[in-house]
Structures are given as structure tokens and as C-alpha cells.
SETORSE-262386 format. One record per residue (C-alpha): residue in one letter; chain; x, z, y negated. Coordinates in Angstrom, 1 decimal. Last residue first. Example, Ala and Ser with C-alpha at 12.3 -4.5 7.8 and 13.67 -1.06 7.14 Angstrom:
SITE   type   mol       c1       c3       c2
SITE      S     A     13.7      7.1      1.1
SITE      A     A     12.3      7.8      4.5
END
This chain:
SITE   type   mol       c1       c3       c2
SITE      X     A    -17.1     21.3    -28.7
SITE      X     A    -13.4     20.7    -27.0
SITE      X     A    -13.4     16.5    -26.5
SITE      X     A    -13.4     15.1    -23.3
SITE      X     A    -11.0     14.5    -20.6
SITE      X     A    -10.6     18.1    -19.5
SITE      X     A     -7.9     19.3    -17.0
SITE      X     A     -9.3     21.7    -14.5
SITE      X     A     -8.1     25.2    -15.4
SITE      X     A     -4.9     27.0    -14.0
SITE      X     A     -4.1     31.3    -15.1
SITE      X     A     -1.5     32.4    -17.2
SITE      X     A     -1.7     36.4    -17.0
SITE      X     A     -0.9     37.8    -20.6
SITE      X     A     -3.5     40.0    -20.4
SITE      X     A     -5.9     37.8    -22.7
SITE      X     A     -5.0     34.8    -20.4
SITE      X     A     -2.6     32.0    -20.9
SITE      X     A     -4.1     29.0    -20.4
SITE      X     A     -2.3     26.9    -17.3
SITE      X     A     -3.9     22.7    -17.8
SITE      X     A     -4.3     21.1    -14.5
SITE      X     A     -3.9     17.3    -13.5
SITE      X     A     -4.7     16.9     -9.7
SITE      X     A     -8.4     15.6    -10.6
SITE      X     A     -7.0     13.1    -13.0
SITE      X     A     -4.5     11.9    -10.3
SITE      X     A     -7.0     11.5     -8.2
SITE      X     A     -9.5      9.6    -10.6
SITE      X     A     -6.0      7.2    -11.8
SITE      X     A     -5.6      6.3     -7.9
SITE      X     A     -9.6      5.4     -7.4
SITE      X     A     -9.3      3.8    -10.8
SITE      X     A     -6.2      1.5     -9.9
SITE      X     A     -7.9      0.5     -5.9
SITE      X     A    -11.2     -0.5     -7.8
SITE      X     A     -9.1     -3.1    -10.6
SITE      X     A     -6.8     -4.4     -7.4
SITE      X     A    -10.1     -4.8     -5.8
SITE      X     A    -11.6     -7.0     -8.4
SITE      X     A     -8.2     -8.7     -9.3
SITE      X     A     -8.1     -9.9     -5.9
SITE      X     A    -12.0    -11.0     -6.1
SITE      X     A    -10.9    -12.6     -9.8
SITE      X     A     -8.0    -14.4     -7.8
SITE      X     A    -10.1    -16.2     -5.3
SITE      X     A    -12.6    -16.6     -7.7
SITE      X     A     -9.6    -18.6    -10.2
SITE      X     A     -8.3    -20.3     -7.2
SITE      X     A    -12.1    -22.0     -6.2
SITE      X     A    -12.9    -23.0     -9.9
SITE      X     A     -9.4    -24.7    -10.4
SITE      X     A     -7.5    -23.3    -12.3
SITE      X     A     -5.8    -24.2    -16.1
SITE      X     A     -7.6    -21.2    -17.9
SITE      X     A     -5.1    -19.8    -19.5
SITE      X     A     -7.0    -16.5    -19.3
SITE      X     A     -7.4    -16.6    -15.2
SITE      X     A     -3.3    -16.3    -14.9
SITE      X     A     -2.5    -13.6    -17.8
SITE      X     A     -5.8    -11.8    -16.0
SITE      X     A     -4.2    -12.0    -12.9
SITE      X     A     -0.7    -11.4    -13.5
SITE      X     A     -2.0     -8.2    -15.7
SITE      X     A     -3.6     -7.1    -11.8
SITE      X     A     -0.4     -7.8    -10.6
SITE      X     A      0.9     -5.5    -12.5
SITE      X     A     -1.4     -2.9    -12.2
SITE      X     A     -1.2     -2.7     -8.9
SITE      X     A      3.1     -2.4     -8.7
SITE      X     A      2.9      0.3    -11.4
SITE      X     A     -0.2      2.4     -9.2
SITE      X     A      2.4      1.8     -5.8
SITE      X     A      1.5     -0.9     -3.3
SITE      X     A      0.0      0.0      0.0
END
């Protein structure tokens, strides 16, 4: 399985590729499907790592304790 760099590369190969717009119908599917997965595989890798990330807030006693890392803003 290729690394998340490695992915995302190719996936930026693909668009580069399907922007210039000189395939044929049939390649530029073919590539789009690839670019499809290669999309689904990148999220599914940057949702783990998302869900690994953890912020340590130091606690009134001094104790430093883990949270969940938040992706939205603090109300």
C-alpha cells in the first residue's frame, strides 16, 4: 500500500493529467475512477490520523491530562 505522500501524489498526477484535457474519454474515466479511490484511501488515512492526534491540557492540580484534538473553533 503506498504511503499518504506517495497517494497524494499521484492523485496531483491525475488531476494535472485530466485538466489538460488532451484524453481520450475512456483514459480520462479510467483515471478519474483511480483518482476516485486514491481521493477515499487519502481521507480514510488523514481521519485516523485525526483521531490519533491529542492535545495534553494541563489540569488545575498541575496534572497534564490528553483530550481529543478538536477541529473546530473553541465557542
Amino acid at each position: 500500500m503506498p504511503s499518504f505522500e506517495e497517494s497524494l501524489a499521484k492523485l496531483e498526477s491525475i488531476v494535472d493529467k485530466l485538466e489538460k484535457g488532451e484524453l481520450s474519454l475512456e483514459e480520462s474515466l479510467k483515471l478519474f475512477e483511480e483518482g476516485v479511490q486514491l481521493s477515499a484511501a487519502c481521507k480514510q488515512e488523514l481521519d485516523a490520523a485525526e483521531g490519533k492526534v491529542q492535545m495534553l491540557v494541563k489540569q488545575r492540580d498541575g496534572s497534564l491530562k490528553a483530550e481529543p484534538f478538536l477541529t473546530g473553533k473553541p465557542s
